[in-house]
C-alpha positions, 0 to 999 in steps of 0.5 A: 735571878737573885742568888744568896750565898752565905760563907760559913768560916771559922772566924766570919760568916758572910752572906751576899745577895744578888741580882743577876739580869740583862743589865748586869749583876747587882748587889742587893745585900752584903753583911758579916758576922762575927762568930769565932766558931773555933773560940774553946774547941778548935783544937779538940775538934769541937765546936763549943757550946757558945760559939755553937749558939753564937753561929746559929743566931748569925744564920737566924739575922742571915735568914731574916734578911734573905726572906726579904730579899726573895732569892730563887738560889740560896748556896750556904758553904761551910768550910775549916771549923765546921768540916772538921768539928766531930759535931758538925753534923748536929750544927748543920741540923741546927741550922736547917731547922731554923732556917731551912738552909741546907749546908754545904760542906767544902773541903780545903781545896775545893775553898782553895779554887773558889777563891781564885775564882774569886779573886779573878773577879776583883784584880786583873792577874795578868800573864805573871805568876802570883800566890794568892792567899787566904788566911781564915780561922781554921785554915790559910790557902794557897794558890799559885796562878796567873789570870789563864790557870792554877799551877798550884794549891794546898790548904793547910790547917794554919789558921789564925784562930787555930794557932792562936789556941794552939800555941796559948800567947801571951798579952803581949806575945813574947819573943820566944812564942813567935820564933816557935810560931815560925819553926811551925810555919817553917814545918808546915809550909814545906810544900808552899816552899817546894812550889815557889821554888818551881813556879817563882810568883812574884807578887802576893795577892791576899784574899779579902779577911785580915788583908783588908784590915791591914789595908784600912790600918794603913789608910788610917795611918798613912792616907786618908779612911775609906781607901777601899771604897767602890774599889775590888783591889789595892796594891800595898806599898811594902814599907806600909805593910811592914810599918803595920807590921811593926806596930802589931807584932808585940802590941798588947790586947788593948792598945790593938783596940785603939788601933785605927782601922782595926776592927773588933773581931780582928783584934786577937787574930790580927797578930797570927796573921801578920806573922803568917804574912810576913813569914811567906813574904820574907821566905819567898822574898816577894816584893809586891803585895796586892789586895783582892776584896773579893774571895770565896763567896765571889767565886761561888757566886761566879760558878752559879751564875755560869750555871757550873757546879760548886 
């Protein structure tokens, strides 16, 4: 069987083919796009006429390449911008009027158990407990686990592009704007607080997006390119990780576009990231981080090949 599944986030949309059969599961296609859903409307609940055509040539490049490939199943999952745009319901006719591709609209904790799915694919867990997270545009996820079960998860609406419409930053961003950033994480954060406090994860595992910029960041920095070629998961060194931290926090636009490892469609995010990162590391006083590269489309794609509703 050969399995399309597209994820449809607020700052990404990916699309992965498959072919499962006796001799295993193969990846026949693997892409992402660019589209910054939430650009001009994600605080008014809106997606805004630009990125509205931007997403909607993404899923005509999407579909060109799924016809080719012939799938028997094609799962499309909309998460954060979409299911919280009053508009959604005319994107998502949009879309299956140029493609055919029906939409299904997840919420965030449904995104949240997908990416643990996900993440069991990429990283042997272990018997320990550890916080996965995901930071996206419209929403980061959280889930406490170990490689047997989830103790705990929550979504919450703090994504990258969301606060950094929210609190309009400055190039550079100025002392004063992080600390307001932190007494809003500070705010909202109180649930993922309580649940550390109980279950007590000793290792951070981030889920693909801005955690696989930071690991190219440090290769470029530290290592050599392609550290995460043919590998599913990396274990950061926390004094790298902190080192990358440095070098963003108060960078400007422009010299983030001469960062090595930092992609283009990461570089005015990247900031808000690495600020939510270091915020939870620094509260929850974890000391080891891991990478998985894989995250809701992985998982998704796990649920379909077992024959198990998403």
């Amino acid at each position: 069987m050969t399995v399309a599944v597209l994820d449809l986030g607020t700052n990404t949309f990916h699309l992965l083919i498959v072919k499962h059969d006796a001799d295993g599961t193969r990846i026949l296609h693997k892409s992402k796009a660019a589209v910054k859903l939430g650009e001009g409307g994600i605080t008014s609940g809106a997606i805004a006429e630009i990125p509205f055509r931007r997403g909607l040539s993404a899923i005509k490049r999407f579909h060109e390449i799924i016809i080719r490939h012939s799938p028997e199943k094609i799962v499309a999952l909309g998460t954060a911008a979409i299911r919280n745009a009053s508009n959604s319901d005319a994107f998502l006719k949009s879309i299956e009027a140029a493609s055919g591709i029906q939409v299904q609209i997840i919420d965030g904790m449904k995104e949240a158990s997908l990416i643990y799915l996900g993440v069991k694919q990429a990283i042997a867990m272990g018997a320990g407990k550890s916080l996965i997270m995901d930071i996206g545009g419209g929403s980061v996820e959280f889930i406490i686990a170990d490689a047997d079960q989830v103790y705990w998860k929550h979504s919450f609406e703090l994504g990258a592009a969301l606060l950094l419409e929210q609190f309009s930053l400055s190039d550079p961003l100025a002392r004063e704007e992080l600390d307001a950033i932190q007494q809003h994480l500070e705010n909202k954060l109180q649930p993922l607080l309580e649940a550390a406090a109980i279950f007590k994860p000793a290792t951070l595992i981030g889920s693909s997006g801005s955690f696989d910029t930071f690991a190219e960041m440090i290769a470029y920095r530290f290592y050599k390119p392609g550290i995460l070629k043919n590998k599913t998961s990396y274990d950061f060194k926390m004094e790298d990780y902190r080192a990358i931290h440095d070098q963003l926090i108060f960078s400007t636009t422009e010299e983030r576009k001469k960062m090595k490892g930092l992609i283009a469609m990461r570089v005015d995010m990247i900031v808000i990231a690495a600020i939510i990162l270091t915020f939870v590391l620094d509260k929850l006083k974890i000391k080891d981080m891991r990478l998985s590269t894989y995250a809701l489309k992985e998982g998704a794609l796990w649920k379909i090949l077992n024959n198990q509703p998403i």
